[in-house]
C-alpha positions as CSV (number, residue, x, y, z in Angstrom):
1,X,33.2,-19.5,130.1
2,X,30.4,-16.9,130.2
3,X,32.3,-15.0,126.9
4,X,32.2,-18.3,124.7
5,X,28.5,-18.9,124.8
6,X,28.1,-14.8,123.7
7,X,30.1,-15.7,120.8
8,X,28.2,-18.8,119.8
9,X,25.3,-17.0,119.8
10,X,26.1,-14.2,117.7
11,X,27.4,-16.1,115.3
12,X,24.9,-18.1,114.9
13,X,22.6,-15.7,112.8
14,X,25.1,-16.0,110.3
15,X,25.7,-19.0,109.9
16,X,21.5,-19.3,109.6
17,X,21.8,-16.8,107.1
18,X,24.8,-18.2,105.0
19,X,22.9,-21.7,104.7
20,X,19.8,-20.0,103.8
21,X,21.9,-17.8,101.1
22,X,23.2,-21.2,100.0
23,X,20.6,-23.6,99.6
24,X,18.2,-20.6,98.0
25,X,20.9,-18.8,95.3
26,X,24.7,-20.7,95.1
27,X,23.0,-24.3,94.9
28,X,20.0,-23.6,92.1
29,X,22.9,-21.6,89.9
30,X,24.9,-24.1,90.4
31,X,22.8,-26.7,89.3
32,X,21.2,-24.4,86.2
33,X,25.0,-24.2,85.2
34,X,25.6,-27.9,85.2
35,X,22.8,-28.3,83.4
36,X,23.3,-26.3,80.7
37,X,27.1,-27.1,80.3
38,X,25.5,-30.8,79.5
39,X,23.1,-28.7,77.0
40,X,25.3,-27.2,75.2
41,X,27.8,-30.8,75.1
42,X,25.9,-32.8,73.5
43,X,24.9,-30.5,70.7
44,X,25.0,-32.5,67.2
45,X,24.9,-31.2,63.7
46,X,21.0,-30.7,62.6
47,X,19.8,-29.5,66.6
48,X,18.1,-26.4,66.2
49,X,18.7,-23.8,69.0
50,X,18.1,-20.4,70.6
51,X,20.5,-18.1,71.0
52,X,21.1,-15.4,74.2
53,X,20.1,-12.5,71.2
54,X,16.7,-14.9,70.4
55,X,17.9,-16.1,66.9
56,X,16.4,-19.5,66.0
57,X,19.4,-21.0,63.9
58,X,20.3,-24.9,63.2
59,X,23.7,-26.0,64.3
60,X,26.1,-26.7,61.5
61,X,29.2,-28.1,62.9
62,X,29.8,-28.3,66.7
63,X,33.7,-27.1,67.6
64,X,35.7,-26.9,71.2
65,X,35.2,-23.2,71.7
66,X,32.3,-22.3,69.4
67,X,29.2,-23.8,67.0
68,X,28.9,-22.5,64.0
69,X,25.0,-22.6,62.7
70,X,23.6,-22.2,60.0
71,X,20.6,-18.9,60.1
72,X,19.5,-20.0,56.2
73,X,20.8,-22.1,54.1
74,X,23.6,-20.0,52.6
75,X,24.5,-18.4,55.8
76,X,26.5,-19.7,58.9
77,X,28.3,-18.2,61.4
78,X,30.6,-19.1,64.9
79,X,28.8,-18.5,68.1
80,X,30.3,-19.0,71.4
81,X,29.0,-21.9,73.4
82,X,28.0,-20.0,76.4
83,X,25.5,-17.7,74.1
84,X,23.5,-21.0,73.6
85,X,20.1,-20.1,75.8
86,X,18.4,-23.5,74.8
87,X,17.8,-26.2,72.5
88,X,14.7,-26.8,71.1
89,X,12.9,-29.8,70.7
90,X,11.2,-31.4,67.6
């Protein structure tokens, strides 16, 4: 009986230390991942945005896999969804 109380309490350090690894990185990534997946779907054609490399651009026509944007008004181009940092507001 002696032997299962030793392991209880070794393991229970970890356990301490997986919650705390938990609610203080996996759960706020999680949540800034939600969050920006919902960003990035409900992107409409004139929303101007940020991109990862810091280009200010206006999106031109929102697709399944990529948006293109528009940089000017002659250029546009096809960026992946995910290298969406923000959206800015007006």
């Amino acid at each position: 009986m002696s032997g299962d109380g030793n392991i209880f309490a070794s393991l229970l350090p970890l356990v301490v230390l997986f919650a705390i690894f938990y609610f203080l990185v996996i759960r706020p990534q999680q949540k800034q991942a939600k969050e920006h997946k919902a960003m990035v779907s409900s992107l409409e054609k004139g929303d101007k945005v940020i991109t990862n490399g810091g280009i200010i651009c206006e999106v031109y026509k929102p697709e399944e896999d990529f948006i293109k944007v528009k940089l000017n008004d002659e250029i546009i181009v096809k960026v992946s969804r995910e290298y969406i940092a923000k959206k800015l507001d007006a």
